[in-house]
N, C-alpha and C positions, 0 to 999 in steps of 0.2 A: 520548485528547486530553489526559488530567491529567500521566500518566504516572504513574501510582501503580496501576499494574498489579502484579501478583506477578509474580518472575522468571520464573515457570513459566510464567504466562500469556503474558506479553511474549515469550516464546522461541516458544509456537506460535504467536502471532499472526505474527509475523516469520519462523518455516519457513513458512506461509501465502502471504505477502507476497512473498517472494523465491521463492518455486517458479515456475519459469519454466510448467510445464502448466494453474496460476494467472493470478496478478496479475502475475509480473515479466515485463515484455514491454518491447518499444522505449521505449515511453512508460508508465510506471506510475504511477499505478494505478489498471486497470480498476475501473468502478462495478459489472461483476460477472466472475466469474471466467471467466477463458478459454473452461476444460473444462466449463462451465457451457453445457447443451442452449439455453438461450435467449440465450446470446451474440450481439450482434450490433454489431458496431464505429459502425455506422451509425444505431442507434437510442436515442436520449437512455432515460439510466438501466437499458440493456440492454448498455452496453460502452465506451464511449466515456469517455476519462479526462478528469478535471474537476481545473483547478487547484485550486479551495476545497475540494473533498473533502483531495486530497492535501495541500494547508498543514496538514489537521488531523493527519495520521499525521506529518509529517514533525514536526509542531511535538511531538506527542507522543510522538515516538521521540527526537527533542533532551533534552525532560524527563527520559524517565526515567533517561538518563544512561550508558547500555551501549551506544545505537546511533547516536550523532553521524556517525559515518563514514557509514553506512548513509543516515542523514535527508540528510546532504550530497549523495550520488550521487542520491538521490531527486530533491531540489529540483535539482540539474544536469541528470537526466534528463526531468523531468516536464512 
């Protein structure tokens, strides 16, 4: 959210995020991961992606200042 992650971090969060067998899907991003046994597109906080979740990643992938393209396609996609 702050953006004052370490580069390190910020970089697996974001392989994370963008793994399509994850979080990157049509609409990103799931409240839990695809590959995840309790997935369920259908049931709140088990899959279904939430605008206010996602303004926080987007807003704090803008901050930290390496993934503006990335937050852009987010917020387009989301």
């Amino acid at each position: 959210m702050t953006g004052r992650l370490s580069r390190d971090k910020t970089d697996r969060l974001i392989a994370h995020l963008t793994n399509r067998d994850e979080f990157w899907c049509d609409h990103p991003l799931p409240t839990v991961a695809l590959n995840d046994p309790k997935f369920n597109p259908n049931q709140m906080w088990r899959g279904p992606t939430w605008v206010n979740i996602n303004h926080l990643f987007i807003e704090g992938l803008a901050r930290a200042g390496l993934y503006r393209t990335r937050a852009r396609t987010m917020r387009q996609d989301a």
